[in-house]
VOMAR-643831 format. One line per field, with one value per residue (C-alpha): residue number from 1; residue in one letter; x, y, z. Coordinates in steps of 0.001 Angstrom, whole numbers, plus 500000, padded with zeros to 6 digits. Layout:
<rs>
pos	c(NUM, ...)
code	c(A, ...)
x	c(X, ...)
y	c(Y, ...)
z	c(Z, ...)
</rs>
This chain:
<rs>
pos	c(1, 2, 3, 4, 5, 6, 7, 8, 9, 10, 11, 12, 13, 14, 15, 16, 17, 18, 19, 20, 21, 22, 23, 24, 25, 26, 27, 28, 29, 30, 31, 32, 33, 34, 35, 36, 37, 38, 39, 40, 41, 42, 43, 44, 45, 46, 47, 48, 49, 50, 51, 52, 53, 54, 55, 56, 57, 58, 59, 60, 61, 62, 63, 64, 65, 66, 67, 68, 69, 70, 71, 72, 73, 74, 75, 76, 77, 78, 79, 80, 81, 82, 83, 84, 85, 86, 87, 88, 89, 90, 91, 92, 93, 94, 95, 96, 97, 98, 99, 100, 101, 102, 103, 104, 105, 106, 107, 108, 109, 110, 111, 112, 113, 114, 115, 116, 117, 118, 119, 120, 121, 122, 123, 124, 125, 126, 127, 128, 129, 130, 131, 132, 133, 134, 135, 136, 137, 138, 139, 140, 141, 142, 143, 144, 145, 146, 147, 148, 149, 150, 151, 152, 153, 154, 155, 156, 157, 158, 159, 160, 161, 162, 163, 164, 165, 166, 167, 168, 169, 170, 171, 172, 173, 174, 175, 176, 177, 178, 179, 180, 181, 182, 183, 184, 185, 186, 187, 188, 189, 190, 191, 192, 193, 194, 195, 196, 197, 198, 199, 200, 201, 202, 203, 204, 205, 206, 207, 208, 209, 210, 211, 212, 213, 214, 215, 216, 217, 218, 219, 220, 221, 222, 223, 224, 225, 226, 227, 228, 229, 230, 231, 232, 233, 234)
code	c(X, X, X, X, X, X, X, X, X, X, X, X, X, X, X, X, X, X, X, X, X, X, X, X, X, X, X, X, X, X, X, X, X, X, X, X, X, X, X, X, X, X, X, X, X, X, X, X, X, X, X, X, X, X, X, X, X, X, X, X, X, X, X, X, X, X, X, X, X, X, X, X, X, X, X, X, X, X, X, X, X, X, X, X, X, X, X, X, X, X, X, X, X, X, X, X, X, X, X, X, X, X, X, X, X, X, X, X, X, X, X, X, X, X, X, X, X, X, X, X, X, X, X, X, X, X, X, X, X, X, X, X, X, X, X, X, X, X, X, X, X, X, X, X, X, X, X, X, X, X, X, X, X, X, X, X, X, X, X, X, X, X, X, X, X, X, X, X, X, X, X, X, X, X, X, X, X, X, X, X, X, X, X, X, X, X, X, X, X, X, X, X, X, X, X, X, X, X, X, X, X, X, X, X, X, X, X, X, X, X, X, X, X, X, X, X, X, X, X, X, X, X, X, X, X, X, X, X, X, X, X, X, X, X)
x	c(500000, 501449, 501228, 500262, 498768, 500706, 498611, 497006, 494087, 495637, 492951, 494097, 491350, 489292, 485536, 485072, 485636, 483266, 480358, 482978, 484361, 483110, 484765, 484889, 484320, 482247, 485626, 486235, 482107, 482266, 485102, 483775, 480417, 481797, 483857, 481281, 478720, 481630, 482028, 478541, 478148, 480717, 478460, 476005, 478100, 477525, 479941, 482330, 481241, 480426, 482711, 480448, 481066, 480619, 479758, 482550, 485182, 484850, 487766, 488567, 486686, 489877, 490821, 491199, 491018, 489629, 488111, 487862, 487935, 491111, 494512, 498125, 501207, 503601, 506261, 505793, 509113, 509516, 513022, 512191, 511666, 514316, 512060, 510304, 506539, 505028, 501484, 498338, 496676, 493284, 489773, 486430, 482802, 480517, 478168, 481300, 483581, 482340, 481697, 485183, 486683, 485421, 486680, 489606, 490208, 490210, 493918, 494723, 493640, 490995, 492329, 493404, 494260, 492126, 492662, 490089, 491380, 489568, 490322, 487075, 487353, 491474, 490988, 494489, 494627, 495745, 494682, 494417, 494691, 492344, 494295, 492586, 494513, 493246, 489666, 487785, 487930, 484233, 483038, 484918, 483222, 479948, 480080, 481781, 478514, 476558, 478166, 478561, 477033, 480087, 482440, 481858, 480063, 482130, 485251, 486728, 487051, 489217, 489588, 492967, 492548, 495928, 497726, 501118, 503100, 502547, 502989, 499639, 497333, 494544, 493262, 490097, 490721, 489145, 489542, 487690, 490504, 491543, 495156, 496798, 500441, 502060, 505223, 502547, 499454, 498764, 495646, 494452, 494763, 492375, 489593, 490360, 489965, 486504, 484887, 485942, 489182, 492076, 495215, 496185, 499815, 498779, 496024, 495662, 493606, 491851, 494343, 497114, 494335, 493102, 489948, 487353, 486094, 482675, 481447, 478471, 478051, 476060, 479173, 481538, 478566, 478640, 482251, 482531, 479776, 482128, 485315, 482958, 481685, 485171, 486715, 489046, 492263, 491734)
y	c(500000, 503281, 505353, 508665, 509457, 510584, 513398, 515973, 518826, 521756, 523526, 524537, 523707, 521713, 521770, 518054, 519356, 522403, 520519, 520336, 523818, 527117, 530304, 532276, 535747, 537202, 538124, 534413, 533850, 535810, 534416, 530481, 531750, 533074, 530091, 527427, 529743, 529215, 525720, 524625, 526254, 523933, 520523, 522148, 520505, 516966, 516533, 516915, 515624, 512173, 511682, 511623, 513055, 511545, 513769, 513455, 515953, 518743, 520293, 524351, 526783, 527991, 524369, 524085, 520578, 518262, 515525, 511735, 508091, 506411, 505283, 505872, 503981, 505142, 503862, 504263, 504561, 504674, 505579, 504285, 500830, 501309, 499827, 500711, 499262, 499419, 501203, 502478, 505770, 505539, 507503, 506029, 507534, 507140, 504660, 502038, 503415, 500946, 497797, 498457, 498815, 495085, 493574, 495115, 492956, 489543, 489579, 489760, 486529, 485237, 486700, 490442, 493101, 496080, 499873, 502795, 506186, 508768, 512336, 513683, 515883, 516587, 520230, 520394, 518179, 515195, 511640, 508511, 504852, 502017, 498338, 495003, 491768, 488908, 488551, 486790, 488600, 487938, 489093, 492250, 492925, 491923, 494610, 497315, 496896, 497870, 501159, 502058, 505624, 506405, 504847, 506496, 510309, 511394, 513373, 511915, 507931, 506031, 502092, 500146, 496472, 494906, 491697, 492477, 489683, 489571, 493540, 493859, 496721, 498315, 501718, 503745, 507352, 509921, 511611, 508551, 508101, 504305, 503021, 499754, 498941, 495336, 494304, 492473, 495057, 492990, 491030, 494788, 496157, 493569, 494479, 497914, 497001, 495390, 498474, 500554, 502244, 502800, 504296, 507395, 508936, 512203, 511516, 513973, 513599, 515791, 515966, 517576, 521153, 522869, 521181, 520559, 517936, 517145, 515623, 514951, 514398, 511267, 509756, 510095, 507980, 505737, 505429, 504724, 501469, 500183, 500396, 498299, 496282, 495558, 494670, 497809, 498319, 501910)
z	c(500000, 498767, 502608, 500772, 497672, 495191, 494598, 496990, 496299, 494903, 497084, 500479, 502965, 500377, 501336, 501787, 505790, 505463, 507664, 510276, 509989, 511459, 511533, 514858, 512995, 510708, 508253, 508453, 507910, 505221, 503164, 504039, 502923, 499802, 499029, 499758, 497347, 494726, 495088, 495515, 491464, 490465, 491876, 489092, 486302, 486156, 483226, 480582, 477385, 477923, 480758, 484004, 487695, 490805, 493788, 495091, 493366, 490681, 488782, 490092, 488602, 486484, 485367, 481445, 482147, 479469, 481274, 479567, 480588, 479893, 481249, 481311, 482832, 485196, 487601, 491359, 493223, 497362, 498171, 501745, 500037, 497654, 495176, 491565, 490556, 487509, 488095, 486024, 486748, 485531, 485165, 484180, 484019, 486498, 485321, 485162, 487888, 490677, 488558, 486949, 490642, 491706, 488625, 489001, 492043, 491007, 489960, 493686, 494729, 497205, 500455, 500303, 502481, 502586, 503631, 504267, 503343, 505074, 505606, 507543, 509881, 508737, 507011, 506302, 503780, 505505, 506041, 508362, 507030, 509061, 507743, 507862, 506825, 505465, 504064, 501883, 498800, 498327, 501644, 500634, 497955, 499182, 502198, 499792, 497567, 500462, 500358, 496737, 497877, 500325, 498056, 494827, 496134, 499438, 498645, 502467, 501422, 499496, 499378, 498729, 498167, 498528, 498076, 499952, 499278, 495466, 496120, 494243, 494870, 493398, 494928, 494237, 496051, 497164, 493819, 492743, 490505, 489838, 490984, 490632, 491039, 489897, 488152, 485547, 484771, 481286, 483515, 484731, 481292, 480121, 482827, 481543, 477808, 478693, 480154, 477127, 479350, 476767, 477139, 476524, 476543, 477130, 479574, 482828, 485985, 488149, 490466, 488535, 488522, 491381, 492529, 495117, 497292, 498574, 501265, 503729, 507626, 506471, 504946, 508012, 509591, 507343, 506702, 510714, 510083, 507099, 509229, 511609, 508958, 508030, 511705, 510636, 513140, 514154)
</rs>
């Protein structure tokens, strides 16, 4: 599991903490108030062409960024590992981003790792990781399908399905951007292929523009029953 994600908003005190934020003077009120307005316009746009949002992110109001579903390959590399994977960054449109995630898992094997990414109530940016070893691949999915809403709308969760000693690991986070790192992505590529995901060279993501995260006081909730759910070490 990479420990951080290799990208971070490029907005400082992203709004996916704005239920759990209040300012202690009306200056502050003000420019929260006028922020949130700003943001809340940018929810309005539920796409880009044919490539579908989820709730959970938007692109800044002054990104030129052209949106699409698609992939492109990279290579991760932890100097505190002193190792090199091969990886995929991908992006896929709503109406396939989930169904595409749970496929994407069978290459790991039947008993997998997971990891809940969550970031509520951090307003700096940051993030905590909750790790629990060894399940049942299809009890995994099973209890993840029973919160597709968190999963694929709330700007605060990600979920890292891992395979550590094959150093397999495929990530949707809370970009809602797919991840997987292995030394042999040819079986991921395939999954990929099948929901119409191609690669492009020159493909960007949402997180290399400023952008904005979303998020609800329902999800935290709910995210706190998954961890449950999941026997989660927290």
């Amino acid at each position: 599991m990479n420990p951080t994600p290799f990208f971070e908003s490029n907005e400082s005190n992203s709004l996916a903490q704005g239920s759990d934020w209040y300012a202690q003077t009306a200056e502050k009120r003000d420019y929260f108030n006028a922020k949130l307005a700003s943001s809340e316009a940018l929810f309005e746009q539920n796409a880009i062409g044919s490539f579908e949002f989820t709730d959970a992110v938007r692109p800044g109001k002054e990104s030129t960024l052209a949106l699409r579903q698609g992939y492109r390959r990279e290579t991760f590399r932890s100097r505190s590992r002193n190792m090199e994977l091969p990886m995929i960054l991908a992006a896929a449109t709503r109406d396939v981003l989930f169904d595409l995630f749970l496929d994407l898992m069978d290459p790991l094997g039947k008993l997998v790792d997971c990891v809940l990414e969550t970031s509520h109530s951090h307003g700096d940016g940051s993030h905590e990781d909750l790790y629990r070893e060894k399940i049942d691949l299809p009890v995994l999915k099973s209890t993840l399908c029973d919160y597709e809403s968190l999963i694929m709308n709330d700007g605060c969760t990600g979920v890292a399905v891992v395979n550590p000693k094959k150093q397999l690991e495929v990530q949707l986070d809370e970009h809602k951007m797919l991840m997987i790192y292995a030394e042999d992505l040819k079986p991921y590529e395939r999954i990929l292929f099948r929901y119409d995901v191609w690669p492009m060279g020159e493909m960007r993501f949402i997180t290399e523009e400023n952008h904005v995260h979303s998020s609800r006081p329902v999800y935290r909730k709910q995210f706190d029953q998954l961890s449950f759910r999941l026997g989660m070490d927290i």
